[in-house]
C-alpha positions as CSV (number, residue, x, y, z in Angstrom):
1,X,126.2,-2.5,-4.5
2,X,125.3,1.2,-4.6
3,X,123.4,2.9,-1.7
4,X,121.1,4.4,-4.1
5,X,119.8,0.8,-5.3
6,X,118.7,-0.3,-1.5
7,X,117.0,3.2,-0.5
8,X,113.2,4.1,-2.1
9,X,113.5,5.9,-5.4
10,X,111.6,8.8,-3.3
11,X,114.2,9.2,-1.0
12,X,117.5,10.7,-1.6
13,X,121.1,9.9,-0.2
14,X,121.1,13.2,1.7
15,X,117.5,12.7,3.1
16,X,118.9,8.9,4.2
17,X,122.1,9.9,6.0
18,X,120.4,12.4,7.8
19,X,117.7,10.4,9.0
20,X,120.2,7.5,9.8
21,X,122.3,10.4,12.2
22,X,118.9,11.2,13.6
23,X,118.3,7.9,14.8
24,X,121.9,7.6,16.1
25,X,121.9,10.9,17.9
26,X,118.3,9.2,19.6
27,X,120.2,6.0,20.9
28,X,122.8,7.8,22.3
29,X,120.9,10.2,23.8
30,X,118.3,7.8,25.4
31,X,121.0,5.3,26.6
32,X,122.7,8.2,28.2
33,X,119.4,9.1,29.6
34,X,119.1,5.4,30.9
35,X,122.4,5.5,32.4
36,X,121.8,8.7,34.6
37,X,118.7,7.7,35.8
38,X,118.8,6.7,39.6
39,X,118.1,3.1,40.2
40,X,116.3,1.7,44.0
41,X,117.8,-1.7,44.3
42,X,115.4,-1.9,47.4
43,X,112.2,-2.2,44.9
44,X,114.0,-4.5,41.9
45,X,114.8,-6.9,45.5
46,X,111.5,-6.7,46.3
47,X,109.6,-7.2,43.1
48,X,112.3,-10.1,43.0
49,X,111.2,-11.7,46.3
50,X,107.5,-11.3,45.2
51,X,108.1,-13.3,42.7
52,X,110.2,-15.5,44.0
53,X,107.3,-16.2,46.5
54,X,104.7,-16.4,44.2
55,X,106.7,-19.3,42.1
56,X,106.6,-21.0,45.4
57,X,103.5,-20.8,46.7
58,X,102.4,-21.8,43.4
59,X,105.1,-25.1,43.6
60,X,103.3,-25.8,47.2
61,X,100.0,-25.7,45.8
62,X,98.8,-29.0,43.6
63,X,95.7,-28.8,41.4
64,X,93.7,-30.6,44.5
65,X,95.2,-27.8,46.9
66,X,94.3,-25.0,44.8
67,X,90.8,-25.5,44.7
68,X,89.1,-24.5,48.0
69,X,86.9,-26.9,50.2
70,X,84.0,-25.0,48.8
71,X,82.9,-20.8,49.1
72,X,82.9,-19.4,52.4
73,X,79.4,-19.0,52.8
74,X,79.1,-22.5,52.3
75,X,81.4,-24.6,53.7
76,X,80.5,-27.4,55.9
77,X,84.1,-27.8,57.8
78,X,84.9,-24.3,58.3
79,X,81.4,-23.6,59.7
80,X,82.0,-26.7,62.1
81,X,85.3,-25.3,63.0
82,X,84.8,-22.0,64.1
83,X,81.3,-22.9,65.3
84,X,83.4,-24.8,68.3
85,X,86.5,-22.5,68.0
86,X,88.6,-25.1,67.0
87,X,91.2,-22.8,65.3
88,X,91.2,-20.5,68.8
89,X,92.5,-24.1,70.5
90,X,96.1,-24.0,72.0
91,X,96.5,-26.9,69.9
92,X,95.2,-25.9,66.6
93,X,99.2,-24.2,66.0
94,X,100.5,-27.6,67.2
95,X,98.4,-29.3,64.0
96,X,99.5,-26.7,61.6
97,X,103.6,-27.2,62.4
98,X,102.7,-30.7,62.5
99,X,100.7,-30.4,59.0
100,X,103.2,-28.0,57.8
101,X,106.0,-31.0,58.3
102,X,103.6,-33.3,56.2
103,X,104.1,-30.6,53.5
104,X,100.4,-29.8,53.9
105,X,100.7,-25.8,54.5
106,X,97.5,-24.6,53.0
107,X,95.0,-23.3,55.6
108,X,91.9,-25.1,53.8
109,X,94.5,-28.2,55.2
110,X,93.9,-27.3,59.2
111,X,90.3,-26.9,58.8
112,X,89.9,-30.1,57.6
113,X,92.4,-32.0,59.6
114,X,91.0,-30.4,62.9
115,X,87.0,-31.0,61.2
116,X,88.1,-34.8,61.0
117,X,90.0,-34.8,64.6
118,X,86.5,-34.1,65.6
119,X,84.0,-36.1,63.8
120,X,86.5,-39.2,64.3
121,X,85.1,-40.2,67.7
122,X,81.6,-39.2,66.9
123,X,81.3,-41.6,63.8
124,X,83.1,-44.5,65.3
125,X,81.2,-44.5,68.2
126,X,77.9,-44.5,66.7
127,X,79.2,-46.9,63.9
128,X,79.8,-49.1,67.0
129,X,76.9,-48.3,68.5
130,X,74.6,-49.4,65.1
131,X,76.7,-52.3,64.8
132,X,76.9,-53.6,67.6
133,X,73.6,-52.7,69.8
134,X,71.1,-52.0,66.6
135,X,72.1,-54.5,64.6
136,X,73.4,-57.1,67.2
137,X,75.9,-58.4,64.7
138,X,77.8,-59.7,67.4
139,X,76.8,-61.6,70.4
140,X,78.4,-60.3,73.7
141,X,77.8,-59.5,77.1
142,X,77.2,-56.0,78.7
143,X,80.7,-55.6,79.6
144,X,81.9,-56.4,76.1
145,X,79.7,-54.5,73.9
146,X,81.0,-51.6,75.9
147,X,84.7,-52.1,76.1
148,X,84.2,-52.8,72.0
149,X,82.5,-49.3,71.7
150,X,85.3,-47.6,74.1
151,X,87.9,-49.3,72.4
152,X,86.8,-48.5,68.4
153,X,85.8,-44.8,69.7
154,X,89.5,-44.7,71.3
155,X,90.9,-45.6,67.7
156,X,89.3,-43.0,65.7
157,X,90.0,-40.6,67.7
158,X,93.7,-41.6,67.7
159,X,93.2,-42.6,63.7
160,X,93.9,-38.9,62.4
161,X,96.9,-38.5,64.3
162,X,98.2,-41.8,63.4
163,X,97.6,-40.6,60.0
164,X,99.2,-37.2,59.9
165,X,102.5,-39.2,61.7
166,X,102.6,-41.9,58.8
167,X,102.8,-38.8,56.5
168,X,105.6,-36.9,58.5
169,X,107.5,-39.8,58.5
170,X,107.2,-40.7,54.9
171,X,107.9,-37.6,53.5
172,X,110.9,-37.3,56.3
173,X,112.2,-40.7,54.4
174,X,112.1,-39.1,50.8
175,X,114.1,-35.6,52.1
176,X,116.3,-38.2,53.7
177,X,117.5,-40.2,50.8
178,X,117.6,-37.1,48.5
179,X,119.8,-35.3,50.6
180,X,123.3,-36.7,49.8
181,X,122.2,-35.7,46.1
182,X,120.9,-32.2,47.0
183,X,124.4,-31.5,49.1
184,X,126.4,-32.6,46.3
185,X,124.1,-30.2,43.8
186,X,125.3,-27.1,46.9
187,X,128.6,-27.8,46.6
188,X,128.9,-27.2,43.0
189,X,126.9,-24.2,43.1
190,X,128.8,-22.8,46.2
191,X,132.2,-24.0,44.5
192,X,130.7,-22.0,41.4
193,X,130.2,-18.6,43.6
194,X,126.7,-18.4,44.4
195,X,126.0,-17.2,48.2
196,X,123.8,-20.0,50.1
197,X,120.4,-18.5,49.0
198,X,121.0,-18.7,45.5
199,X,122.3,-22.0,45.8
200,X,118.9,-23.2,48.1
201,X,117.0,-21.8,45.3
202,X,119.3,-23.3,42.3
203,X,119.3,-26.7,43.7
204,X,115.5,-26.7,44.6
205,X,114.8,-25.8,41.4
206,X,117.0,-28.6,39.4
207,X,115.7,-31.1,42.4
208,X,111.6,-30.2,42.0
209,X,111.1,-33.4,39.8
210,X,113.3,-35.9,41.5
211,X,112.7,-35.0,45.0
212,X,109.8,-32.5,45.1
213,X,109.7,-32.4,48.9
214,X,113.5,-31.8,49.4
215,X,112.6,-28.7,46.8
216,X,109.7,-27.2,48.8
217,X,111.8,-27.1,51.7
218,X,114.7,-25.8,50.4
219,X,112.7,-22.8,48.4
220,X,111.0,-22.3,51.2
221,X,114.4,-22.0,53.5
222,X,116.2,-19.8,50.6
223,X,112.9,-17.4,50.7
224,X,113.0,-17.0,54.6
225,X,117.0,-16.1,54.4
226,X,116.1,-13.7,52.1
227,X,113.2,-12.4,54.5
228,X,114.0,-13.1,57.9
229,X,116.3,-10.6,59.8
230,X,118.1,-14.0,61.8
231,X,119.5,-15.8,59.0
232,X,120.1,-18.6,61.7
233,X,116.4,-18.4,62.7
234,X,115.8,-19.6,58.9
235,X,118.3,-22.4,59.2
236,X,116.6,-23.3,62.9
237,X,113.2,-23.2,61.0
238,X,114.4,-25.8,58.3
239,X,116.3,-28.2,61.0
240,X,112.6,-28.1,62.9
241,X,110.4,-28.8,60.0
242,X,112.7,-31.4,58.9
243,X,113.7,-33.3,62.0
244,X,116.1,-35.6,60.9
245,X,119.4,-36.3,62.0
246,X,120.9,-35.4,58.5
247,X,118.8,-32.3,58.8
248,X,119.7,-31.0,62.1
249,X,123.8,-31.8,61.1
250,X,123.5,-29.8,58.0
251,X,122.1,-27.1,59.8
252,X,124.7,-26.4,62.3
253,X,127.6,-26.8,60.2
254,X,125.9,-23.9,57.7
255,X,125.6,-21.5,61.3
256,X,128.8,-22.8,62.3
257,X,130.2,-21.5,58.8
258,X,128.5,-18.3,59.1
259,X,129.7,-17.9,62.3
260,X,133.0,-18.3,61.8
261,X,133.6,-17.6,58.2
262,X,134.8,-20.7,57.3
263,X,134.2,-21.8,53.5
264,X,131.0,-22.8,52.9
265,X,131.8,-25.1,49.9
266,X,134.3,-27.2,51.9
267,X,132.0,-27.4,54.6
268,X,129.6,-28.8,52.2
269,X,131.6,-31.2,50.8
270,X,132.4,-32.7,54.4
271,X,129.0,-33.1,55.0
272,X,128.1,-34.2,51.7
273,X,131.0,-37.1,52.1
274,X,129.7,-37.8,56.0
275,X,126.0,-38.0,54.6
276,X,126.8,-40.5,52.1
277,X,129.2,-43.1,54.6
278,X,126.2,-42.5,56.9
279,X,124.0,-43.8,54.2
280,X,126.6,-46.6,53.0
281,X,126.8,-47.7,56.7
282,X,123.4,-48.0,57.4
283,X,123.1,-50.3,54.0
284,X,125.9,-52.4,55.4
285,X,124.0,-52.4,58.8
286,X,120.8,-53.9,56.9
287,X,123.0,-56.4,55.0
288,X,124.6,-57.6,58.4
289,X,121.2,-58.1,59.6
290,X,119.9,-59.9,56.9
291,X,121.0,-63.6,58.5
292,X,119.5,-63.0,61.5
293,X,116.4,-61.7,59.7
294,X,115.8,-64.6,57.4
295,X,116.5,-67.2,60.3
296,X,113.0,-67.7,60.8
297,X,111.7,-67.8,57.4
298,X,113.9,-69.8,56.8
299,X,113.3,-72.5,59.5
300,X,109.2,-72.0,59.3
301,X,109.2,-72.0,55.2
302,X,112.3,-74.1,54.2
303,X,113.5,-76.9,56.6
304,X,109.9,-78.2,56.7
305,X,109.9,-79.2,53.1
306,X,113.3,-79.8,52.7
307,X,113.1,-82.7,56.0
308,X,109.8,-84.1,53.9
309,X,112.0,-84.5,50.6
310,X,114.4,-86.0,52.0
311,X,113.0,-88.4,55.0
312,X,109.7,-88.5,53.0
313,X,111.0,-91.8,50.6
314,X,112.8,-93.5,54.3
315,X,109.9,-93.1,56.5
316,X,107.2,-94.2,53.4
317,X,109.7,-97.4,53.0
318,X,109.6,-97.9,56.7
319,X,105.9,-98.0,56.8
320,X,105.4,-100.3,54.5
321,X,108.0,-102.7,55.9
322,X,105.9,-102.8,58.9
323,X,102.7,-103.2,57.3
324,X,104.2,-105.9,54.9
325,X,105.1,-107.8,58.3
């Protein structure tokens, strides 16, 4: 095929080889241009970091978290709270770690666990109060009406605590489970070069749909080694939030591999192997317990019916032999 036959009848072969060196010489001359020009690393870290941290606080966030209580100038529970300076409390830091190990880390989350810490008691006492001296559903003395008010007015104000711990602990269950998997995930990325960071943030990534809250916590570890000056405040942060003895053994092997320099891949893999005979011991544990455990079942729901089947027939031909008498 000729040159001539692809090129507009307009345009010469002169005209194209000089406009095709023109557009060379301009790619050469703009990737040298590229290549001499002096690069920050500082700022493409940053802008990485921003949105790394972005990504997670939009992972953290559900639809339901997103949305606030209601505008500032007219919510209800954050008027309540700072009206009685609930958030300028001693305590109010205690709620958030404690929130914060519920996976709950959203401020709007504070204002209304604090908001219900304090209407709790209020509304149980007067629901007591209606119930039991307005409506006199209940006939009691003096003395009993009141230790029935104390004692409902005790339990909600006990009822969002014992709440908050039923979350901690569930969510500590999940991370527990899901942890032999997410070591296992860290070993292959460590054994496949990646520093620990990367691999916290490769593994929460792959782990955000089976084990979403091992994910948030591993994100969040990865961004706070990349922000923290103390990389072993980050693993001590991570060890706290997730207070589990898993957890806390994890933790000090990765400080005592950064302290020492040993291998972080085969110091993985040991804990990844210890995790999972922990885990296989504790299901041989249940299964050893299982006799014991179905002893009483067994004599309350089983014997009875089985002594009726089979003594039923004698003592029903025993009867009527004395009755036939």
């Amino acid at each position: 095929m000729n040159l001539l036959d692809i090129i507009p009848a307009s345009f010469t072969e002169e005209q194209f080889l000089i406009l095709s060196a023109s557009l060379t010489a301009l790619a050469i001359f703009i990737a040298i241009w590229y290549s001499l020009l002096e690069k920050d690393p500082s700022t493409k870290k940053t802008l990485e970091m921003a949105k790394l941290r972005d990504g997670l606080r939009n992972n953290y966030l559900t639809p339901s978290q997103r949305r606030s209580l209601r505008p500032r100038s007219e919510n209800l529970m954050k008027q309540v709270v700072d009206y009685f300076k609930l958030m300028k409390n001693d305590q109010a830091e205690k709620y958030a770690f404690l929130l914060s190990r519920a996976g709950k880390r959203t401020p709007d989350a504070l204002y209304r666990y604090l908001f219900f810490k304090l209407i709790s008691p209020i509304g149980g006492a007067a629901f007591a109060y209606l119930y039991i001296y307005v409506f006199k559903a209940v006939e009691l003395g003096f003395l009993g009406q009141a230790m029935v008010t104390i004692t409902v007015t005790l339990i909600c104000a006990k009822l969002p605590d014992i709440l908050l711990k039923n979350s901690i602990v569930k969510r500590e269950e999940i991370i527990r489970k899901a942890l032999p998997d997410g070591l296992d995930l860290m070993v292959i990325c460590t054994e496949a070069g990646l520093s620990l960071d990367a691999a916290f943030a490769r593994v929460s990534k792959e782990m955000i749909n089976a084990a979403p809250e091992l994910s948030d916590e591993l994100s969040l570890t990865s961004l706070e080694l990349g922000f923290l000056p103390d990389r072993k405040k980050a693993l001590n942060n991570l060890a706290n939030r997730v207070d589990i003895s898993m957890m806390r053994s994890l933790v000090n092997a990765l400080i005592q591999s950064e302290k020492f320099g040993t291998p972080l891949s085969q110091s993985l893999r040991v804990m990844s192997n210890e995790l999972r005979h922990e885990r296989l011991m504790k299901a041989e544990e249940k299964a050893a317990k299982l006799p014991a455990i179905m002893t009483v079942p067994m004599i309350i729901f089983i014997l009875p019916p089985l002594f009726i089947v089979l003594l039923g027939p004698a003592v029903m031909r025993t009867l009527d032999s004395f009755i036939n008498r």
